[in-house]
Backbone as a printed PyTorch tensor [residue, N CA C, xyz], in Angstrom:
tensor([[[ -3.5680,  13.9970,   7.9140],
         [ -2.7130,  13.8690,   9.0720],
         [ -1.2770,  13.8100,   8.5830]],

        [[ -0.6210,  14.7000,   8.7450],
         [  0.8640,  14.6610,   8.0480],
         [  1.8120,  14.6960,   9.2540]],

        [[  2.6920,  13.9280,   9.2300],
         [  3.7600,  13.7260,  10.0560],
         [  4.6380,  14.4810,  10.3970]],

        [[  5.0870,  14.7860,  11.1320],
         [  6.3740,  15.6350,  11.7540],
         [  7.5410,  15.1110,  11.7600]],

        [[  8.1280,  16.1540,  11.0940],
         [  9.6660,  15.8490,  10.5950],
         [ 11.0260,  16.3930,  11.7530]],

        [[ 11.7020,  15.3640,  12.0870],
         [ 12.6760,  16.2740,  12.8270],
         [ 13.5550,  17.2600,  12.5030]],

        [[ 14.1970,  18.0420,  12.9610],
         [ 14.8530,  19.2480,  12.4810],
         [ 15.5810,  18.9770,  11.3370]],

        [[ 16.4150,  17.9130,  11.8980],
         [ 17.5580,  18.0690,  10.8860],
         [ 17.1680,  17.6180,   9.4910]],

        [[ 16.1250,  16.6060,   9.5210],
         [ 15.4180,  16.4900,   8.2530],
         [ 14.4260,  18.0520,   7.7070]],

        [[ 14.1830,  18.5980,   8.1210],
         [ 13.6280,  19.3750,   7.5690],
         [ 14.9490,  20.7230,   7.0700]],

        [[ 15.7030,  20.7580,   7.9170],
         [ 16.4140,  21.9560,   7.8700],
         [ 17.2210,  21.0010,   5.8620]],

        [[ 17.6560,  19.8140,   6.1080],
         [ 17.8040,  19.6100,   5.0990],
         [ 17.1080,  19.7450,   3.7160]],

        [[ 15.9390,  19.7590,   3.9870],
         [ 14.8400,  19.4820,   2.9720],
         [ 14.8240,  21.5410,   2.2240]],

        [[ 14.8470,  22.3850,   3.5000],
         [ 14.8630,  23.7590,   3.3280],
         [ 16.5530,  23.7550,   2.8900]],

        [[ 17.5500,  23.4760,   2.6480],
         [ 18.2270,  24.1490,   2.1990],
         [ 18.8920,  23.1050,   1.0820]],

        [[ 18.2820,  22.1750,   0.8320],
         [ 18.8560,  21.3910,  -0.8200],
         [ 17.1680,  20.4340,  -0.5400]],

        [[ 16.6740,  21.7310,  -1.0960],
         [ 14.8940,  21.0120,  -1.6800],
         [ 15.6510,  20.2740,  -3.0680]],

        [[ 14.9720,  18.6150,  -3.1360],
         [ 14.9100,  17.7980,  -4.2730],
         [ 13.5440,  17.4690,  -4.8850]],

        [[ 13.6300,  16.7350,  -5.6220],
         [ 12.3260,  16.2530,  -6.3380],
         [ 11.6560,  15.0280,  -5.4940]],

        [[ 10.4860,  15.6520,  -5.2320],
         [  9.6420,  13.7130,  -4.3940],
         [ 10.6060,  14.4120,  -2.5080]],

        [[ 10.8710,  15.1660,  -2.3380],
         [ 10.3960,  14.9900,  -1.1570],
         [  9.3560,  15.6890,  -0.4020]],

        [[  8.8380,  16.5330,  -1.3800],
         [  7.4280,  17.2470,  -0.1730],
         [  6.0580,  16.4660,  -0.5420]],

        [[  5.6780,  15.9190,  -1.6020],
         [  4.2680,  15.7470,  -2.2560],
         [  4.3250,  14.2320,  -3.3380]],

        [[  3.8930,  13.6300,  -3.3570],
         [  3.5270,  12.2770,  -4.0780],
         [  1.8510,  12.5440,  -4.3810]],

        [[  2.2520,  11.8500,  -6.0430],
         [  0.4220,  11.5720,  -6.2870],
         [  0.0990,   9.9780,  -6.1170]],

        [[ -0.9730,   9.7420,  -5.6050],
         [ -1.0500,   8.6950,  -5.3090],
         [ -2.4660,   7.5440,  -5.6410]],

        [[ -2.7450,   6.5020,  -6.1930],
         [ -4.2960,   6.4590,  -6.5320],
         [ -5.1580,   6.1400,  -5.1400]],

        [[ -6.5270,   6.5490,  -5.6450],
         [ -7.0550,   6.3640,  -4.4010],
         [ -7.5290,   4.8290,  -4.2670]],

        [[ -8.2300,   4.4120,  -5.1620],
         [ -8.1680,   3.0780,  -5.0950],
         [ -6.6410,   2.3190,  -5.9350]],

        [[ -6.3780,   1.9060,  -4.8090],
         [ -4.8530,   1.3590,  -4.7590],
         [ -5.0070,   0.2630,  -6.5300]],

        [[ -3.9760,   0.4290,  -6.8540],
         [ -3.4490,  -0.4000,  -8.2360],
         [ -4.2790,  -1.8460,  -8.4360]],

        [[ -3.2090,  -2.6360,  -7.2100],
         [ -3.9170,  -3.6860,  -6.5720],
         [ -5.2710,  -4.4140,  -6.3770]],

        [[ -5.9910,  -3.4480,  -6.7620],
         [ -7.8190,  -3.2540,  -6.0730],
         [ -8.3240,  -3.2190,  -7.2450]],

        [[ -7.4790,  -3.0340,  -8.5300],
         [ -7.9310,  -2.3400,  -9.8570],
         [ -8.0020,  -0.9780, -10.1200]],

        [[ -7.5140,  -0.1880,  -9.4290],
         [ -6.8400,   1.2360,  -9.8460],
         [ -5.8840,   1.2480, -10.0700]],

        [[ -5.3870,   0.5830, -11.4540],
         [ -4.7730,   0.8150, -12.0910],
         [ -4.2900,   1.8180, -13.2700]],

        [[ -5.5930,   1.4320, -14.2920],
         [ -5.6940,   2.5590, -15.6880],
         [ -6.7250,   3.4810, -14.7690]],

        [[ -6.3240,   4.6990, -14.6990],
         [ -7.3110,   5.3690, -14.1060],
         [ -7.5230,   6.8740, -14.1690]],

        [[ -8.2600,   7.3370, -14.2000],
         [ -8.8610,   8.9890, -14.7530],
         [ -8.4760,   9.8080, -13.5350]],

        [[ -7.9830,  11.6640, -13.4400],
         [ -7.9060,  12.1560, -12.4300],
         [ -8.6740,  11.7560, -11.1160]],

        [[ -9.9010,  11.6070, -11.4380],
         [-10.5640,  11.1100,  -9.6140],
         [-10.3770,  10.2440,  -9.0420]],

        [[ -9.5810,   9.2070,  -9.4330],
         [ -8.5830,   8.1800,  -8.9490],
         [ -7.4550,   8.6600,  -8.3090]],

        [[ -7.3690,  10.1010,  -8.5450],
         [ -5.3790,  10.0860,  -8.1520],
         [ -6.2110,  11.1560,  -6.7680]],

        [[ -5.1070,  11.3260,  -6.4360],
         [ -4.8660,  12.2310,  -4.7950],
         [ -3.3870,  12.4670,  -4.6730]],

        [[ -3.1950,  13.9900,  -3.7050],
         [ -1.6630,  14.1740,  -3.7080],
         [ -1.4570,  13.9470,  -1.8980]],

        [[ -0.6480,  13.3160,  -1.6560],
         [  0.0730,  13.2290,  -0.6200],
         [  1.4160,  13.8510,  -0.2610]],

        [[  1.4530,  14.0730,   0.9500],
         [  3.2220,  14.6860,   1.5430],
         [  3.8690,  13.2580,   1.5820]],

        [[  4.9580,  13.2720,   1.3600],
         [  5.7080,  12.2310,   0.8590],
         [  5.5630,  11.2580,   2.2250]],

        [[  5.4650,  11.7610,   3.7000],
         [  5.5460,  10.8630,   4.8330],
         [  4.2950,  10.0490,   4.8120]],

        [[  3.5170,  10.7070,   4.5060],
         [  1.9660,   9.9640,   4.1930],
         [  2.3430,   8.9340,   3.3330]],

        [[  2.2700,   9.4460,   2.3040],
         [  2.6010,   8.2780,   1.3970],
         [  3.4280,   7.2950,   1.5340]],

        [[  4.3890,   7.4250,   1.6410],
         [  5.4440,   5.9390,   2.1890],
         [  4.2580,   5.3100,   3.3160]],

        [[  3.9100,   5.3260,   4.4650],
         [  3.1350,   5.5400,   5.2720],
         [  2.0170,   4.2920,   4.5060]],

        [[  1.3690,   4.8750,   3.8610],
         [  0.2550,   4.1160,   3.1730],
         [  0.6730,   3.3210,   1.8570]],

        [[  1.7000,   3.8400,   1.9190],
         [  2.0140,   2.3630,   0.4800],
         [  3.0060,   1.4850,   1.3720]],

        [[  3.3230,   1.3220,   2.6130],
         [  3.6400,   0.3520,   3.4740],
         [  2.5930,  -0.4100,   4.2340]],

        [[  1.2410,   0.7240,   4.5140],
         [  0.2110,  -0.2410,   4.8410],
         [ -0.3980,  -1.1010,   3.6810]],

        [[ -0.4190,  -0.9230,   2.2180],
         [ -1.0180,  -1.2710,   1.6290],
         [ -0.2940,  -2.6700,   1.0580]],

        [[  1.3310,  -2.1790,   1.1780],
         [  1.8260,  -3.6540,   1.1890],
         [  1.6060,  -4.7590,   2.2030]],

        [[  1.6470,  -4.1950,   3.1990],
         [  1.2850,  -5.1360,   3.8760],
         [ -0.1960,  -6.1240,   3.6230]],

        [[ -1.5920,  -5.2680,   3.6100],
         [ -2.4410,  -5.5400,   2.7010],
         [ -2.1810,  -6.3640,   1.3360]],

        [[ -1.7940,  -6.6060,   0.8920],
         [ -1.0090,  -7.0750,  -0.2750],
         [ -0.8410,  -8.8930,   0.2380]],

        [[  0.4270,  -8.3520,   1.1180],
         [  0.9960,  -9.7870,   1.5010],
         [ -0.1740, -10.6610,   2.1610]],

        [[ -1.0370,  -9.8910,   3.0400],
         [ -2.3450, -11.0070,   3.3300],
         [ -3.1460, -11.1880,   2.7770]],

        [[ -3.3040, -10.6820,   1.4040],
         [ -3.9970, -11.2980,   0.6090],
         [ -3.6950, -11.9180,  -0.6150]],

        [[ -2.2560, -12.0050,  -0.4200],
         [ -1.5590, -13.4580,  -0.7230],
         [ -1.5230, -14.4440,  -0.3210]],

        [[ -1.3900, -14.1410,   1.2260],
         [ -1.3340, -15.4540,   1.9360],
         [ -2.8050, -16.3150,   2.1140]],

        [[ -3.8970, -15.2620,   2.3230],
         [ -5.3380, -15.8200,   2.3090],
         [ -5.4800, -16.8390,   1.0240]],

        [[ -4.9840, -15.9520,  -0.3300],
         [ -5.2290, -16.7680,  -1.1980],
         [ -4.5870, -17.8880,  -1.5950]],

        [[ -3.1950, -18.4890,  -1.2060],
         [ -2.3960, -19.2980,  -1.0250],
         [ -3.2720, -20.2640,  -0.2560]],

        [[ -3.8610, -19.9930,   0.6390],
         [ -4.0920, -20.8870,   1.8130],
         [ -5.6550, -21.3420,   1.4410]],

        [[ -6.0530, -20.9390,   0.4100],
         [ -7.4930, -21.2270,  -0.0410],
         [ -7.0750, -22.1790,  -1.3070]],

        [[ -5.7670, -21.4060,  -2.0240],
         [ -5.4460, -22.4920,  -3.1190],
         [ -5.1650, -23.8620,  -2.3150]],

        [[ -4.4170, -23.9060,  -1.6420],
         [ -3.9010, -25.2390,  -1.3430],
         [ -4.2910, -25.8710,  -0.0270]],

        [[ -5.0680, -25.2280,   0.2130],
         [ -6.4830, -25.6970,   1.7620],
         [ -6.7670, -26.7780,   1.0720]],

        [[ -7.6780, -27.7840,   2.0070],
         [ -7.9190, -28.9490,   1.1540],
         [ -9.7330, -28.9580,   1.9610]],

        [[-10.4780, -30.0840,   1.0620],
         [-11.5420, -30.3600,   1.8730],
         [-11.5830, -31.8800,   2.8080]],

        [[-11.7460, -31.1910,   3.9770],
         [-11.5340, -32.3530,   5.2410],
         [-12.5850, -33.6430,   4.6690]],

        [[-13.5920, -33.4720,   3.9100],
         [-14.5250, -34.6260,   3.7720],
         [-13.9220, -35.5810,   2.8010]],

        [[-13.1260, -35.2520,   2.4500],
         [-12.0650, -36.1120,   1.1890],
         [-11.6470, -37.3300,   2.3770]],

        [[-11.3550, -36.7160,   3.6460],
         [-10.3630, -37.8340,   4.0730],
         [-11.0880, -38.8280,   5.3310]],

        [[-13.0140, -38.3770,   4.9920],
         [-13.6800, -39.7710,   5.5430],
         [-14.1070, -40.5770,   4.5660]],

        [[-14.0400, -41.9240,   4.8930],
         [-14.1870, -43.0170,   3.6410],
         [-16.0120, -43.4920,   3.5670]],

        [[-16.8620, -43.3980,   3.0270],
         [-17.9550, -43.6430,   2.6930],
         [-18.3720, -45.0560,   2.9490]],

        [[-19.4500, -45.0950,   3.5060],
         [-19.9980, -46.8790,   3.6690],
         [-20.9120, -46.9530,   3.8770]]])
């Protein structure tokens, strides 16, 4: 599913083409996940809108599973705070 570019971005892109704006390689299992060190069938090429696209969803992904794990580090157990008798 590749995104649509408005004119003036594209008319730019057609008349001062740069590097990184049509295609990004990208892993398929994200860094994060442990696709990190990884062999061609790990990678995939994306149009650059995709990609920003999914490495913004994946940050986001990221940040909640920071916060999950934050909140598991320093969660506490409620039975700590009834007193035994």
């Amino acid at each position: 599913q590749c995104h649509v570019l408005c004119l003036l971005q594209l008319n730019e892109i057609l008349t001062n083409p740069t590097e990184g704006q049509f295609w990004q390689v990208d892993h398929i299992k994200p860094v994060y996940s442990g696709g990190g060190q990884c062999s061609l069938e790990n990678l995939q090429t994306l149009c650059t809108l995709c990609h920003r696209e999914r490495t913004a969803k994946q940050a986001k992904e990221r940040s909640q599973m920071k916060r999950r794990s934050l909140a598991t580090k320093y969660g506490c157990d409620i039975t700590k705070f009834f007193v035994k008798m």
